[in-house]
C-alpha positions, 0 to 999 in steps of 0.5 A: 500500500502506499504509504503516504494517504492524504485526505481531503475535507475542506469543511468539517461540520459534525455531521455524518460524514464527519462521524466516518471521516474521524473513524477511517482516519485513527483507523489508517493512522495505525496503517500507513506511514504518513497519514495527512487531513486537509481541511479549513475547519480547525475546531474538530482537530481533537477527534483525530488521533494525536499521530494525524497530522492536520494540514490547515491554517494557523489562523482560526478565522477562515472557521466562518467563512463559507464551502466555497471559500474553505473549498479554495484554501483548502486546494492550495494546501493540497496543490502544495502537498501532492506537489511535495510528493506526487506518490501520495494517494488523495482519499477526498470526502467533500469537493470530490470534483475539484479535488479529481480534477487537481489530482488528475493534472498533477498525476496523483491517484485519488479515490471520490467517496460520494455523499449525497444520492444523485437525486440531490444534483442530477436534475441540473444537466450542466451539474449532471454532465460534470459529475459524469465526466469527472467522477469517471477520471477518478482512480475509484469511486466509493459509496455507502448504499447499495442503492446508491451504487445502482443510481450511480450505474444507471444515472452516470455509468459510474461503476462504484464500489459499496463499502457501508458506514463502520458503525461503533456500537460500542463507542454509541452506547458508552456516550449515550451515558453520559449525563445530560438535561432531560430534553423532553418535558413529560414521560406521559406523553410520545417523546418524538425526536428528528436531528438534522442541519436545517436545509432544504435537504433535511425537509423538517418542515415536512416533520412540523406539518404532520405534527400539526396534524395530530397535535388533537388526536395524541399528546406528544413531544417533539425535538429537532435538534440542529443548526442551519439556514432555516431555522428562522422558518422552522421556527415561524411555522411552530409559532404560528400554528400554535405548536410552542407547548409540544414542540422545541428547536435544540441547538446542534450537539456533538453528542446527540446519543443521550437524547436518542436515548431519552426518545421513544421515536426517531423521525428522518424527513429528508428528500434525499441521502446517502446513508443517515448514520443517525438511523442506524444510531437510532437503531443501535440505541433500541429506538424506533424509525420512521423515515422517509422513503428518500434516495438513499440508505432509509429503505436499506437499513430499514429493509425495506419497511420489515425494520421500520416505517417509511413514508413517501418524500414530502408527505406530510399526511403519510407521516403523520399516518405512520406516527398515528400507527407506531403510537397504537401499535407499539408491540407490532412496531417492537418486532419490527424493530428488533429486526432491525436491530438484529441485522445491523452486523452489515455495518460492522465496525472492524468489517467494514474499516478493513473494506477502506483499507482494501480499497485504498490498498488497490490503488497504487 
């Protein structure tokens, strides 16, 4: 293997693919002799192992500034290495386009872990013809969903590899532990709970909207837990619906596992995905799962609704139908549940981590 592995996150946020870029690192850190993460976001450096080194810069200013401007600077930075040593493997995890292209003209291998499902950005034809175009000068593409795969094959011709997420169950359970506030304010009532950056993408609006549905028929508690552009949104559709009693925006946490833990439900609205670590913590934790039946990863790890309950994309009315179901219906949801749980050896931890290797191990 070569033993010089550069990996490329220009923006580290907290999110999933952050969770999987903290595990692959301390786990290649053990297995190659250098092991390098560009990046311009300085205030996660404390999650890689101490042997990492972090190429950014000094300044901590450049933490608030935009993707697109964190995507420029972190370019330089790579320019700058790979020109140091042009046998080194790049392993990107964000700006998959900009950093094949540089890696091409400077005759670098470079392996283009793909996040989000093609439904994301296919529909524009300019993006399209771009991903199809670049992504295919890639020495590997890599996926973490069947079903992505298959939408990558047919969309864009691309034949990627499927590796799912490493998923550390132990580590999951160890920090659902400690202590925290108590986020729900009555164990009377369902304790429902969405985490996600508040985007277009994550479609919390969609979770209100079925909320507003029921909030006559059962009592519940609602949390969403996360930070982004539409809060502001987020929280005028609560207001004015008369929704403050029942339902409460948190802020985001680096440790979400305690609230999980204290929840009876787990809600994902999302329009689209690529595999949501947050249902399979969810699962990990005993907590069961609704989900939207989005591209890609709900339906997999919730076998295809054996495991769970799904929902067509921006149904408000289905989803408040599945809520309606779970809270009536929670034997019949348990032993959905539990087969769920059961089959979560796919995303083993070791298993998986060993696939990365592998994959990185074949390009040379």
């Amino acid at each position: 293997m070569n033993n010089n592995l550069i990996v490329f996150m220009p923006s580290i946020e907290g999110g999933g693919v952050e969770k999987n870029l903290f595990l692959v690192c301390n786990y290649f850190v053990k297995k190659v002799s250098s092991l390098k993460v560009i990046t311009i976001s300085n205030k996660y450096s404390n999650k890689f192992d101490k042997s990492v080194k972090i190429v950014t810069y000094k300044s901590k200013k450049w933490d608030y500034f935009g993707r697109r401007i964190k995507y420029f600077l972190a370019l330089l930075l790579l320019i700058k290495e790979i020109v140091k040593n042009k046998k080194s493997t790049v392993f990107s995890f964000q700006a998959n386009i900009y950093c094949i292209l540089v890696c091409k003209i400077f005759s670098v291998k470079v392996i283009a872990r793909s996040n989000t499902a093609p439904i994301g950005w296919s529909r524009n034809i300019f993006k399209r013809l771009i991903f199809k175009l670049v992504l295919n000068l890639s020495d590997k593409v890599m996926v973490n969903s069947l079903e992505f795969k298959k939408d990558l094959k047919k969309d864009l011709n691309i034949n990627a590899l499927c590796i799912y997420n490493p998923l550390n169950k132990e580590q999951i359970k160890k920090e659902s532990k400690i202590k925290s506030i108590n986020i729900f304010n009555s164990s009377k009532k369902l304790k429902i709970l969405n985490i996600g950056r508040f985007t277009e993408q994550k479609d919390q609006l969609t979770f209100l909207k079925s909320l507003n549905l029921i909030k006559d028929k059962i009592k519940f508690d609602a949390r969403i837990i996360g930070r982004g552009e539409l809060k502001g949104k987020l929280q005028d559709y609560i207001e004015k619906n008369n929704l403050k009693k029942s339902v409460k925006i948190l802020n985001f946490t680096n440790n979400p596992y305690p609230y999980i833990k204290q929840t009876d439900l787990f809600v994902l609205s999302s329009k689209y995905e690529g595999l949501p670590n947050v249902i399979l913590e969810s699962l990990v934790l005993k907590k069961f799962v609704i989900s939207s039946r989005c591209r890609t990863g709900p339906k997999e790890i919730l076998l295809n609704g054996k495991g769970g309950l799904l929902f067509k994309v921006g149904s408000h009315k289905q989803l408040a139908s599945k809520i309606m179901y779970f809270f009536f219906n929670r034997k019949k949801c348990s032993k959905l549940l539990n087969k769920s749980y059961l089959s979560l050896n796919r995303f083993d931890y070791n298993s998986n981590l060993l696939k990365y290797y592998k994959l990185i191990s074949s390009v040379r």
